[in-house]
C-alpha positions in Angstrom: 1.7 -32.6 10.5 4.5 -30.1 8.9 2.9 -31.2 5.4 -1.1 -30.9 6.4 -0.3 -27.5 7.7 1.8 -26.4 4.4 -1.0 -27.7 2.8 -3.6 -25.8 4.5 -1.7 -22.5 4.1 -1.4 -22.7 0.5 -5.0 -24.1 0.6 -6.1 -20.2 2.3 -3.3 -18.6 0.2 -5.4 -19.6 -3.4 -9.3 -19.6 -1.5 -11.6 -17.2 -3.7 -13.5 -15.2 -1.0 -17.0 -14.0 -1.6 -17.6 -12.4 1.8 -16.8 -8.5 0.8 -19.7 -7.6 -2.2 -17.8 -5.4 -4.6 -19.5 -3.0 -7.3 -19.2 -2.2 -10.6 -18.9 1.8 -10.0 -15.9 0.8 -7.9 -13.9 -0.9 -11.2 -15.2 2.7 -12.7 -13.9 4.6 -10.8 -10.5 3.1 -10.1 -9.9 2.2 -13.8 -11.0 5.4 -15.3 -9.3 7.2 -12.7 -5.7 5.8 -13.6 -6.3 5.6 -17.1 -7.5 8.9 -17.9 -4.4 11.1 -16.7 -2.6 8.2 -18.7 -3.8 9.2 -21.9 -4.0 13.2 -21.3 -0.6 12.5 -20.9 0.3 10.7 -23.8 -1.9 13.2 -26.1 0.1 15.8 -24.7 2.9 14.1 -25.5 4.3 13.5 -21.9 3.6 10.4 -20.9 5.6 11.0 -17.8 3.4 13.4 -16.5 0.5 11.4 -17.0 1.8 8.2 -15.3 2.8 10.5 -12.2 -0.8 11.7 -11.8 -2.2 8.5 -12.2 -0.4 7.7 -8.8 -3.4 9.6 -6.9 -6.2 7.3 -8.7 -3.9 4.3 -6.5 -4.9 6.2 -2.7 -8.9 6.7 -4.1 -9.7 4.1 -6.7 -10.6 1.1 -4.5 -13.2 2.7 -2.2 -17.1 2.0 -2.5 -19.8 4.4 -2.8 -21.4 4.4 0.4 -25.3 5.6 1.8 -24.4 8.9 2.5 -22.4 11.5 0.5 -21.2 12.6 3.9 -19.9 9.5 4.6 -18.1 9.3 1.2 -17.1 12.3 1.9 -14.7 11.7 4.7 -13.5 8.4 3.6 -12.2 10.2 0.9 -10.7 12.7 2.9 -9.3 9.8 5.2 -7.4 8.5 1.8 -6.3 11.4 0.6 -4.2 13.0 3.5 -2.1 10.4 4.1 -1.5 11.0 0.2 -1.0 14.6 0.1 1.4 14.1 3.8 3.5 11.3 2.5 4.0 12.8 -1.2 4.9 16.4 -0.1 7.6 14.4 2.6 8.8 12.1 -0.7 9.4 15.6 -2.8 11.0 17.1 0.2 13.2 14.4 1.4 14.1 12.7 -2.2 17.8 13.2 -4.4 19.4 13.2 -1.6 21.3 9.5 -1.3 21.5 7.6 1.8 19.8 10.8 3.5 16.7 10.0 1.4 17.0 6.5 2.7 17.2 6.9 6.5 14.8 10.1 6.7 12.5 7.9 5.1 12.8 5.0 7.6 12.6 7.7 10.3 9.4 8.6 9.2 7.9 5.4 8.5 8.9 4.7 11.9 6.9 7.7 13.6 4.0 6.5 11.7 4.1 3.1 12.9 4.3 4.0 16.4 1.7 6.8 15.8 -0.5 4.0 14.2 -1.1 2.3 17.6 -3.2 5.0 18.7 -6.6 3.5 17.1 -8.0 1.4 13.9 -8.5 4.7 11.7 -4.9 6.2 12.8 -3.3 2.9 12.0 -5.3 2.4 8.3 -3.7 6.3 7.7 -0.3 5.6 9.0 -0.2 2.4 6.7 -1.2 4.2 4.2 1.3 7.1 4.4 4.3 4.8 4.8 3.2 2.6 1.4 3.2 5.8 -0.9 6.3 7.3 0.9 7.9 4.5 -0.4 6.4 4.8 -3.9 6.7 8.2 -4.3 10.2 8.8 -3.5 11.1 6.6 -6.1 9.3 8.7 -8.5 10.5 11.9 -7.0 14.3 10.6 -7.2 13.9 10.5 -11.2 11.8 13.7 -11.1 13.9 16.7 -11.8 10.8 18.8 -9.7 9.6 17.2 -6.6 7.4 19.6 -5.9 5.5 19.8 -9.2 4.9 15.8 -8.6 2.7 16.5 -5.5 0.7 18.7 -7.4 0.8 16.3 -10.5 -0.5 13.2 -8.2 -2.9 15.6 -5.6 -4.2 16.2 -9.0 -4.9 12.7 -10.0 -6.3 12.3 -6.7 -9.1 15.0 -7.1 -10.3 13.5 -10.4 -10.7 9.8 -8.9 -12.4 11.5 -6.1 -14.5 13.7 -8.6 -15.8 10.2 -10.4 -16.0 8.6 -7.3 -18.7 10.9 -5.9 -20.4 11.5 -9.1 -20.5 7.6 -9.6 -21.7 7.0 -5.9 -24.4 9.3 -6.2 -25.6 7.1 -9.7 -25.2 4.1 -7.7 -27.1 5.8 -4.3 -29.9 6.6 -6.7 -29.7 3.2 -8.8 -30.3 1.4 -5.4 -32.4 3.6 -3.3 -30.6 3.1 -0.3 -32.4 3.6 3.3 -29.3 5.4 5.1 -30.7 5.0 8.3 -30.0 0.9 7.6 -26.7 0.9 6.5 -24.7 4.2 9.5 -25.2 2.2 12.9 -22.2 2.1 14.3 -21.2 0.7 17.7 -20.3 3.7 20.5 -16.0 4.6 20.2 -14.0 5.0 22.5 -13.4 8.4 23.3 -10.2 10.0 22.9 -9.2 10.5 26.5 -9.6 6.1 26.5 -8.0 5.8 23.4 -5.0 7.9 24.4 -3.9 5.7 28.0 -4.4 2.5 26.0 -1.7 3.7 23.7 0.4 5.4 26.4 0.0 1.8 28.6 1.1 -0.2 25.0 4.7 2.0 24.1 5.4 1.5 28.1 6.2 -2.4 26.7 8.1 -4.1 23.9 5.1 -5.6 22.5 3.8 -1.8 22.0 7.4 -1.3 19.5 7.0 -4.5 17.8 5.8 -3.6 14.7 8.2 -0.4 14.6 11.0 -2.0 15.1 10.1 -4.6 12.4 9.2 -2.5 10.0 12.2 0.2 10.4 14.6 -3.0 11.0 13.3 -4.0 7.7 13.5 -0.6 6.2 16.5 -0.2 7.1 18.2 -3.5 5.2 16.2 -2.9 2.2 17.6 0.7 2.1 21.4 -1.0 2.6 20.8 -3.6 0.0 19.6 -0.8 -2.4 22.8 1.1 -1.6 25.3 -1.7 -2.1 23.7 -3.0 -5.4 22.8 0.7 -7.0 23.0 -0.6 -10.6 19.9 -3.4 -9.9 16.2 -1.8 -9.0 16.2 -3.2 -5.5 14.1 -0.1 -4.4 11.2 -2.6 -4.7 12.4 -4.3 -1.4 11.4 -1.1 1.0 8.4 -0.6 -0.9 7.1 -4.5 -0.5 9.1 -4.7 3.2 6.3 -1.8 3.9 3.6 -3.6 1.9 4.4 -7.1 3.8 5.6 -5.9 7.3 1.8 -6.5 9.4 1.0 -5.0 13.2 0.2 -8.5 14.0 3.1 -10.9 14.6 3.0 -14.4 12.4 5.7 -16.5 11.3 4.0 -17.0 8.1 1.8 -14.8 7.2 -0.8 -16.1 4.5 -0.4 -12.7 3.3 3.5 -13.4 2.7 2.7 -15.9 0.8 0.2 -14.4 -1.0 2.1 -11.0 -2.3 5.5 -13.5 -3.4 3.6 -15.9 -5.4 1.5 -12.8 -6.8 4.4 -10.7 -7.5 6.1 -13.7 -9.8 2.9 -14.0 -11.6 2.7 -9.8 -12.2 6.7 -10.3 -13.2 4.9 -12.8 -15.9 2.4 -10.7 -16.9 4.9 -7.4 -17.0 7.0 -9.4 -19.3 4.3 -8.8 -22.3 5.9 -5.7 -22.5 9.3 -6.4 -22.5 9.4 -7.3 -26.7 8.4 -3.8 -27.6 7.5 -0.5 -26.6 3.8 -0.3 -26.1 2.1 2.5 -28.0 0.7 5.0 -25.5 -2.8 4.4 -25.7 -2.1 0.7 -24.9 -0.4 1.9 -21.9 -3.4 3.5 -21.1 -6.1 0.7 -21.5 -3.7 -2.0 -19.7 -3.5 0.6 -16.8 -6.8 1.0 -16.8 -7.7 -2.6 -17.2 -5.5 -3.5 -14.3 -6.7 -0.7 -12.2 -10.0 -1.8 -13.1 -9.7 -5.4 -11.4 -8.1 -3.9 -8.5 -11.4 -3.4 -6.2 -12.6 -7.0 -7.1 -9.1 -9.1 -6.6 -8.2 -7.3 -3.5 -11.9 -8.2 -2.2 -11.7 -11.7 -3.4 -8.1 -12.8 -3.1 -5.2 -11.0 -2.2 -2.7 -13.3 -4.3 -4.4 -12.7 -7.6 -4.7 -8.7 -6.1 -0.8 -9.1 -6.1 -0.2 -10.2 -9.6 -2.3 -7.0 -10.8 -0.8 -4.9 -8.8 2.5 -5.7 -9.5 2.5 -4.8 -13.7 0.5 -1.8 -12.8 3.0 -0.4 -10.4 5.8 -1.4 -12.5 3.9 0.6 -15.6 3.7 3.4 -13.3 7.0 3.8 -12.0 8.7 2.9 -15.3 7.7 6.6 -16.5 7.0 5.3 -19.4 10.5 3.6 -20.5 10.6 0.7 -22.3 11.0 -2.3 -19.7 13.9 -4.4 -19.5 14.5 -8.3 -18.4 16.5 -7.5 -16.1 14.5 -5.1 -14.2 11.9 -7.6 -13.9 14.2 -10.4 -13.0 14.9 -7.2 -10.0 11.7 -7.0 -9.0 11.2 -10.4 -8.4 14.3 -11.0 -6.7 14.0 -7.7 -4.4 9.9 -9.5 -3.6 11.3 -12.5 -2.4 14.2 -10.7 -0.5 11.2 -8.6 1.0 9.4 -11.6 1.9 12.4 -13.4 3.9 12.9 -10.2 5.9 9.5 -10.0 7.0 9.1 -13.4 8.0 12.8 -13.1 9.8 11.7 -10.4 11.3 8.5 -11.5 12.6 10.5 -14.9 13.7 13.2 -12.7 15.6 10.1 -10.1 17.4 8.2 -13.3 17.9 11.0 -15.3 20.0 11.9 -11.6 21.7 8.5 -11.4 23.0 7.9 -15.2 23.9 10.9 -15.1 26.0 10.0 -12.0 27.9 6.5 -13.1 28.5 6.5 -13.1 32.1 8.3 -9.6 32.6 5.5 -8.2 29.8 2.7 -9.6 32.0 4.1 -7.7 34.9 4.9 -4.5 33.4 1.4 -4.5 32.0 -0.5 -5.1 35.4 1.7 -2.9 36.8 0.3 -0.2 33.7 -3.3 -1.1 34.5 -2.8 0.0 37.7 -1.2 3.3 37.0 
């Protein structure tokens, strides 16, 4: 049975889905936006400063034009303030050692807990907790924080620029019927929203997914800090990638992001013979940025193994890479991995042995 159901989960690990539809404006978009700061920057002759910018194209890239430019309009929005929010925390709270650390489990904490309070609040806490992990690692090696936000905001603007400009060819290109496309069912209203996530943090399945994800913030942060001359900084940032509201003991999605990341390790190894020219650096960017809307719609393992070179590009700031800071990426990947899944084993036991008293406290919360 142990061996039908390992083979099933590796079976849903490599399935190719077809269910999202993806479009080519979104590969546009996402590639163009990364690459072109790239190769201003390399033209000015700081490719630093391009890489930086080219964070923003990460929070904007992947969206799809949709029927309305109103609508476009606010997802936009919706990705880029947990951008601007999490980067101008990074510039604030970066360079300054173990304090940089714990401030930013702190906050990634808040935002978890935050997150409970609907579906949208939860997609923009995730969000902000991912790039405060990525861009304090920038910001550490940036002698001006500050000038980062600015750098990245900027990046943002242009992706967003393309993406609207784009939607609107693709809007015209298909002639869409708005009216088809904007029904959505009735919310709940604020007032609802706000006691079913007052009744939630009044039990310990309400903290679960705080207290994994700081837990796991937390070791990552000591194991960076005990091993400072290896890049184990990766291990927050995939803790926060891996560590899911929902409680399984093995995620697919585990799965998925390890075996992805070894593959992107592969793949980032290309470089490691020579120093790419910068305009190389710019189309693989690019290229990889370009996939990212189809993989991540199709399968999130081969998503993984793009994403994993084109973060690693980004965050090298354009230094030649080594093999052993690859050999520390994967290694910090699978260390993320086993604290996730330890974590989700230990919050998973908590909660099935205080089932019964988690029943009662929650009638008891209904009734209040």
């Amino acid at each position: 049975m142990a061996m039908k159901d390992a083979k099933s989960h590796l079976a849903e690990a490599f399935r190719w889905s077809s269910e999202v539809e993806t479009e080519l404006v979104q590969a546009l978009v996402s590639g163009a936006g990364m690459a072109a700061p790239v190769a201003v920057g390399a033209a000015m002759g700081d490719l630093p400063l391009g890489l930086a910018a080219s964070v923003g194209g990460l929070a904007v890239g992947g969206l799809a034009p949709r029927s309305t430019l109103k609508i476009q309009i606010a997802e936009l929005i919706a990705a880029l303030a947990p951008l601007a929010v999490a980067s101008l925390a990074a510039a604030l709270i970066s360079g300054r050692d173990w304090a940089t650390g714990a401030t930013m489990m702190a906050l990634a904490a808040v935002a978890a807990a935050i997150g409970g309070y609907s579906r949208p609040i939860a997609v923009a806490t995730t969000r902000f907790i991912v790039f405060l992990a990525i861009v304090v690692n920038v910001a550490d090696a940036t002698p001006q924080p500050i000038a980062l936000v600015f750098l990245i905001l900027a990046g943002a603007l242009w992706t967003s620029f393309l993406s609207v400009v784009l939607g609107a060819v693709a809007r015209a290109l298909r002639r869409d019927d708005p009216r088809a496309k904007n029904v959505a069912p009735p919310a709940a209203t604020a007032a609802q929203k706000f006691a079913r996530w007052k009744r939630s943090l009044a039990s310990l399945s309400g903290w679960q997914y705080t207290l994994r994800l700081a837990a796991g913030l937390g070791v990552a942060e000591a194991l960076r800090r005990h091993w400072p001359d290896h890049h184990f900084y990766w291990i927050g940032l995939t803790v926060a990638l891996l560590t899911q509201r929902r409680i399984e003991a093995l995620p697919v999605k585990t799965t998925q992001r390890a075996l992805g990341a070894a593959l992107g390790v592969i793949a980032a190894s290309l470089f490691v013979a020579y120093s790419p020219p910068p305009w190389s650096l710019a189309l693989g960017i690019g290229l990889l940025a370009g996939v990212r809307p189809l993989l991540r719609a199709r399968n999130y393992l081969a998503y993984s193994a793009a994403m994993t070179p084109l973060i690693i590009l980004i965050l090298s700031a354009g230094r030649p890479l080594e093999s052993g800071v690859l050999i520390d990426r994967l290694i910090a990947t699978l260390v993320a991995a086993a604290l996730a899944i330890l974590a989700n084993w230990v919050a998973g036991k908590a909660l099935a042995d205080k089932g019964p008293a988690l029943a009662a406290s929650d009638k008891t919360a209904r009734r209040s």
